[in-house]
N, C-alpha and C positions, 0 to 999 in steps of 0.2 A: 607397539607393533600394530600397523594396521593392514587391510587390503589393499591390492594396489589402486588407486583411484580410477584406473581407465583397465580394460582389459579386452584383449583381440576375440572377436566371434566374427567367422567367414572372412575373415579381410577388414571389416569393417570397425572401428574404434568404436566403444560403445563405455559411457559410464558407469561403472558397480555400482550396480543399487543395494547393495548391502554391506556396508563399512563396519569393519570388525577393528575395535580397540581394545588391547590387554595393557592393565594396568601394570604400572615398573616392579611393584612386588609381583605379579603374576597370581593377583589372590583375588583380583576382578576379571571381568569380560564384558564391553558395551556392545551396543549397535545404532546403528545411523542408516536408517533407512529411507532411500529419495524415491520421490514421488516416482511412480511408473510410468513412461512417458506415453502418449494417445496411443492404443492400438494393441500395447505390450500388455504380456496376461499380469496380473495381480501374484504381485511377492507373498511366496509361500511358507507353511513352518518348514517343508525341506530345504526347500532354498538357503534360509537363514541357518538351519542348523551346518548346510553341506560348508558355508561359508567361516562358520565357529571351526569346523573341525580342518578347513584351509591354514586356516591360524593357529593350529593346535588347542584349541578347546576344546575339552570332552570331559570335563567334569565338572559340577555344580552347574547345571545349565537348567535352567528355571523355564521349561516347557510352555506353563502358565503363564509367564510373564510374557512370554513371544506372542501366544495366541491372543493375551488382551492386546498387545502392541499393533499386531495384525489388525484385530476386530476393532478399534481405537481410529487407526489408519494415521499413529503416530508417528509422522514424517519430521525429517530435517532436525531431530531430536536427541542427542545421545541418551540410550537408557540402559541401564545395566540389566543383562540377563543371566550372568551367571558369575559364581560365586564361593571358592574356594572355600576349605575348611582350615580356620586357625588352627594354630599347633597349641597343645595348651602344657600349662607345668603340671607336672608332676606333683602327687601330694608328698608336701613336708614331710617330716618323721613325727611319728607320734608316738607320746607315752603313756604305758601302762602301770597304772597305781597299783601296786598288790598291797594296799591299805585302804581305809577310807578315805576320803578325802574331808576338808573343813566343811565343803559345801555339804554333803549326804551325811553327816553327823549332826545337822542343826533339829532339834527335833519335831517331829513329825504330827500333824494335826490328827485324829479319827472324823468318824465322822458324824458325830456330835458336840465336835469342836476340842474336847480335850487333848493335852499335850501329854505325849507319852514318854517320862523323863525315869522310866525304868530299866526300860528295852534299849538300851544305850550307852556302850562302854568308851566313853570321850577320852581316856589316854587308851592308846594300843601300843600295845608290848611287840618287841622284836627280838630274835637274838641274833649274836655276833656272827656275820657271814649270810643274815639271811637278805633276800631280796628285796628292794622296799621299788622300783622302777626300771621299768625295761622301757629303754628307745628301739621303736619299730624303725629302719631307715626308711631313709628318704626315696621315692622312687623315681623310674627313670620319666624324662616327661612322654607327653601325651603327642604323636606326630601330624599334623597335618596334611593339606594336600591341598596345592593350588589349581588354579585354572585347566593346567596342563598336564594335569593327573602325576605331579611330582610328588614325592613325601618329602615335606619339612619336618625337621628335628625341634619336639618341643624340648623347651628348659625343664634339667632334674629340678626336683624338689630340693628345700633347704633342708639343710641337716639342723636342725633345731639344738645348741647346747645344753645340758643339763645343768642344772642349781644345784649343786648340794651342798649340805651344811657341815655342821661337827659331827664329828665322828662315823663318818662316811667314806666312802672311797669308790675311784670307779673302774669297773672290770679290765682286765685287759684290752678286749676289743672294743671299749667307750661306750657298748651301748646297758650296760646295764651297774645302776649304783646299789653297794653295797654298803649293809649295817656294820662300821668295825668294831662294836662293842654292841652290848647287849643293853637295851633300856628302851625307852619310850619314845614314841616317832611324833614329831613336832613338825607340820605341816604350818607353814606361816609365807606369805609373800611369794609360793608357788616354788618355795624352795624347798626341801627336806633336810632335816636333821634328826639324830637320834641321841635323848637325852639318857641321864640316870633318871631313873623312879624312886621316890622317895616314898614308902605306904604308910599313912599314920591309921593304923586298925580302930583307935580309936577317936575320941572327941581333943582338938587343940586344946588344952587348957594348963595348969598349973602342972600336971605330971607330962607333959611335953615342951610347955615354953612356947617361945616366938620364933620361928622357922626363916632361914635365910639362907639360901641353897641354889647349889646349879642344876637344872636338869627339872624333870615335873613331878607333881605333889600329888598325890591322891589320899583324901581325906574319908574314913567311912564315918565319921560321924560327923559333929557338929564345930564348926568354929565357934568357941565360947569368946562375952564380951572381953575387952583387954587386950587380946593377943591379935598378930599379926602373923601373917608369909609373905615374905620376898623371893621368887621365882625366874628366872629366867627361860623358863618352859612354860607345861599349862600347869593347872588346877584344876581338878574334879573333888567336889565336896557330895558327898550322899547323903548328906543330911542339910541342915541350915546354917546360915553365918548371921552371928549377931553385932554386935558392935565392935567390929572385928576390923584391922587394916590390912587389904588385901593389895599387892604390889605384884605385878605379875605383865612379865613382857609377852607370853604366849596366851593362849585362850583362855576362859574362865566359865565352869559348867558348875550349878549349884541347883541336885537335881531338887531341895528344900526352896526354903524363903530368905529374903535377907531382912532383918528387922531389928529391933531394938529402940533408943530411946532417941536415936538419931545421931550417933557419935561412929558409925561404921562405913568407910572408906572403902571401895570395891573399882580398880583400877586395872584395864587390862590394857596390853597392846597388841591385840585384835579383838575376837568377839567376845562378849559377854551372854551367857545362856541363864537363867534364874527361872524359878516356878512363880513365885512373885516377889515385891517391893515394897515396906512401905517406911516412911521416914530417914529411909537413906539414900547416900552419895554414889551415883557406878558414874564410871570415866571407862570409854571405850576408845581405841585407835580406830577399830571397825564398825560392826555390829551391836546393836543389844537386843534380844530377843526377851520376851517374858511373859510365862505362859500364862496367868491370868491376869492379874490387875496391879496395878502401880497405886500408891495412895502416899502422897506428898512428898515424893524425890525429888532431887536432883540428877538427873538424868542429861550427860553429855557425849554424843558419838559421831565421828569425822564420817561413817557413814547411815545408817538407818536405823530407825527404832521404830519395834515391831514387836505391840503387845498382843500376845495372841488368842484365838480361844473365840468363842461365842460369846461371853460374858468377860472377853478381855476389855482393861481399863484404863484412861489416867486420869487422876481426879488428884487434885490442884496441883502443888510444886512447880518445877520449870524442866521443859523437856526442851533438849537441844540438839539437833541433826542438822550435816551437810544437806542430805539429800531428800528425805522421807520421814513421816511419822505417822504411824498406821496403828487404827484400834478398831474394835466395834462401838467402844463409848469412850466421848472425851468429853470431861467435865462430868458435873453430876445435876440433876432437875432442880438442886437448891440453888445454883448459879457457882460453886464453891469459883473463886478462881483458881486457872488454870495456866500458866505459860506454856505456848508450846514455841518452838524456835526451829525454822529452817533455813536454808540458805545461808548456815551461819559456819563461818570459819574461827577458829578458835582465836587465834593464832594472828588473824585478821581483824577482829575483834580487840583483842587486846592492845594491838598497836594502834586502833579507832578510839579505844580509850583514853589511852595513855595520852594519846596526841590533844584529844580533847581536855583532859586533864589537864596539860602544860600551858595548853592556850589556856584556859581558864586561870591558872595562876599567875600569870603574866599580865595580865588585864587586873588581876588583882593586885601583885605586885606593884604595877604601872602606877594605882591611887595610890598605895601608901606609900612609896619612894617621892611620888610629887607632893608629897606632904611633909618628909622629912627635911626635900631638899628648900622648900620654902622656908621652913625654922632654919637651916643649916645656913642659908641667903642671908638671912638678916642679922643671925650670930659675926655673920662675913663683914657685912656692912659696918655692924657695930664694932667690927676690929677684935671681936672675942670670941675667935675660933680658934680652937686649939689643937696641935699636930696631928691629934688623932681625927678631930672632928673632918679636917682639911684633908685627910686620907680616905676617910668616909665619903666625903663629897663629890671627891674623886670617883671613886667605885661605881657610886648614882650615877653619876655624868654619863658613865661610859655605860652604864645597863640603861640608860634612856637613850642615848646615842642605838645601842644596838636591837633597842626592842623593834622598830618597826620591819628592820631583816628580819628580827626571829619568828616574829609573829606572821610576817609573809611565806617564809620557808615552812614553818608548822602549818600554816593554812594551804599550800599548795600539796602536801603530804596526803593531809586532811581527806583533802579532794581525791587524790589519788586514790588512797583506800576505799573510799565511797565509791568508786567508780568499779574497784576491785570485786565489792562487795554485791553490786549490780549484776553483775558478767553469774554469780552464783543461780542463774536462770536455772529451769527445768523442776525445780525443785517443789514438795505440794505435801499438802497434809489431807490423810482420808480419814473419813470416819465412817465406817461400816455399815454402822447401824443409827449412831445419834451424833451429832455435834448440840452440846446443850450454851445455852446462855451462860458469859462468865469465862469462858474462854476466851484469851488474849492471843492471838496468832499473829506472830512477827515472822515477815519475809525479809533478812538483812535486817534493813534500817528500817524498815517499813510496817507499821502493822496495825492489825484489825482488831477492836473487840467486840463480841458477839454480842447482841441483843436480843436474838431470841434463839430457840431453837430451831435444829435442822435436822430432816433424819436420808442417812445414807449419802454424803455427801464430800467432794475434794472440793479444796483453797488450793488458788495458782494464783501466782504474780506475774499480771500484766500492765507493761505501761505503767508501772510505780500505782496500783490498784490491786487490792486482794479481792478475786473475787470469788464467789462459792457456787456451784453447780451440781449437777444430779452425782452422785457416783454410782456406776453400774459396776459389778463386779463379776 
């Protein structure tokens, strides 16, 4: 829509000197104004505004904008002066935990660094019927107003579905899920479930056996060495686990140590919580937390590991995260080695192995089949091959025939994965307070080892280059 181009004053045709454009949504307003021609007084802010409000403009009109366009004497220009309000959505529905959740259970630093693994009950109890999530709904959207002082209708919000797991159920009116059994609330993948609890008052050992059970485990004392739990909830131990095999698809809280002589397996599929490490195996799906110091594990987590503490540690073994690997001190002043491993996919990994593996056997295979089939040649020649030998020969033929596809097909894989392996950017290891000499720091494929020390300091891979820099925290 614009002004008319010409418009009648006394009889006489005369050019609008102020051209008014609304945009097709009606959520702008320009103007084009021509030069004043000899004699005629200078285009003013009422003018321009009497002109907007011809057109139906009167709302978002940017005053400021007019007066620099004036003051400017920006002629023959289209410039926008005014400027509708979007309509905006509505906030989604959101829900209300009446539990903790995984996040605010991880434990908490003071502030002298210590972890406080007292103050903290990691399985929470429910009974049948009670509340574990209310969805707030969704609300209506937020209305706008164009050029023309119209109201647009913004979009509602989304109704957001809820997750829930076993033994759950959800209210009539859908927005709130309930407990249908009484037991233990298993927060995993943003879903809710509510397990059986399983209380062992005392220490696993000989007068309890090895545990294989549905629902979660809470241990008050000790995991002794020998024995095992298999879980599909969490585990809370208040005491220590020793050489103990822990199998556990939900969380893993051990407000003790895990140690022994190196024969204890500690495997969750989410987070792992420990006070400290030393000589044993944790396998996380998520997280591993440990509030003091690490001393020669094995250490594997699809997401971060994060020794905590002022005098938190890892000092040597192999420490392996997708994403992060965070201490105050890693390594120790005598150089001990140290592995630490990021950007590393398990899973990714292995089939980087294995592929490497295959080609490696096949290259070795390759000599010693061209070795057989030379004796097998001249057994041929001499006319003193025998059926079986002549079926042998065969076999070679055809795995020499096919090795240069298999070896091209494994090597294009190869590459694949290595490429897979790349793409694992972002990824970075800090050290608080020291990064010592002796530490081995692998990004993927790539990696550093340290020659001297550093203090307070992150490794980031760039351009296939580890390099190390200040860390501020």
């Amino acid at each position: 829509m614009s002004t008319a181009d010409v418009q009648q004053s006394s009889g006489i045709q005369k050019q609008s000197r102020v051209n008014v454009t609304v945009s097709k949504d009606i959520m702008t307003a320009s103007i084009l104004l021509r030069r004043p021609q000899a004699g005629d007084d200078s285009i003013t802010l009422d003018e321009i505004l009497d002109s907007l409000q011809k057109e139906g403009v009167i709302f978002g009109i940017n005053t400021e904008a007019i007066e620099q366009i004036l003051k400017d004497e920006a002629y023959n220009t289209p410039l926008k002066v005014a400027e509708g309000e979007m309509p905006k959505r509505g906030p989604d529905s959101e829900f209300i935990f009446h539990f903790e959740t995984a996040q605010s259970l991880k434990p908490q630093e003071d502030e002298d660094g210590h972890i406080d693994y007292k103050n903290i009950n990691f399985i929470q109890n429910i009974e049948k019927g009670g509340v574990l999530v209310t969805r707030v709904p969704a609300k209506p959207g937020i209305p706008g107003t164009n050029v023309q002082g119209k109201s647009i209708k913004g979009p509602d919000g989304r109704s957001l579905p809820f997750k829930n797991g076993d033994n759950t159920e959800i209210s009539a009116d859908g927005n709130t899920v309930i407990a249908s059994c009484s037991g233990a609330i298993v927060f995993l993948n943003n879903k809710v479930s509510v397990n059986d609890v399983l209380h062992i008052k005392g220490d696993v050992d000989f007068s309890v056996g090895n545990i294989d059970c549905r629902g979660s485990v809470r241990v008050s004392g000790t995991i002794k060495t020998g024995f095992s739990i298999k879980t599909d909830g969490d585990l809370e131990v208040n005491g220590n686990v020793e050489d103990a095999t822990l199998d556990v698809q939900g969380n893993i809280m051990v407000k003790g140590g895990f140690f022994g002589k190196g024969h204890g397996i500690m495997k969750s599929g989410g987070d792992i919580y420990v006070k400290f490490a030393e000589g044993q195996k944790l396998i996380a799906g998520g997280d591993i937390a440990v509030g003091g110091e690490v001393v020669n594990c094995i250490m594997v987590a699809k997401g971060n590991v994060h020794v905590k503490g002022a005098k938190g540690k890892i000092v040597g073994g192999e420490t392996k995260a997708k994403k992060e690997i965070r201490a105050s001190f890693l390594g120790t002043e005598s150089g001990t080695l140290t592995t630490l491993m990021v950007a590393y996919d398990n899973e990714l990994m292995k089939k980087y192995n294995a592929c490497t593996k295959e080609i490696d056997r096949l290259y070795s295979d390759k000599d010693r089949v061209k070795q057989v089939m030379v004796g097998l040649y001249k057994l041929q020649m001499d006319k003193k091959l025998t059926a079986e030998q002549t079926i042998a020969l065969k076999k070679l033929e055809e795995f020499k025939a096919e090795l240069p596809g298999n070896l091209e097909t494994l090597g294009i894989e190869k590459q694949k994965i290595e490429e897979e392996l790349k793409k694992l950017k972002g990824a970075h290891i800090i050290a608080e307070k020291m990064l010592f000499s002796g530490v081995k720091a692998h990004f993927g494929l790539i990696y550093r080892e340290m020659m001297e020390d550093k203090s307070s300091c992150i490794l980031k891979l760039d351009n296939d280059r580890i390099f190390v820099s200040e860390y501020n925290s």
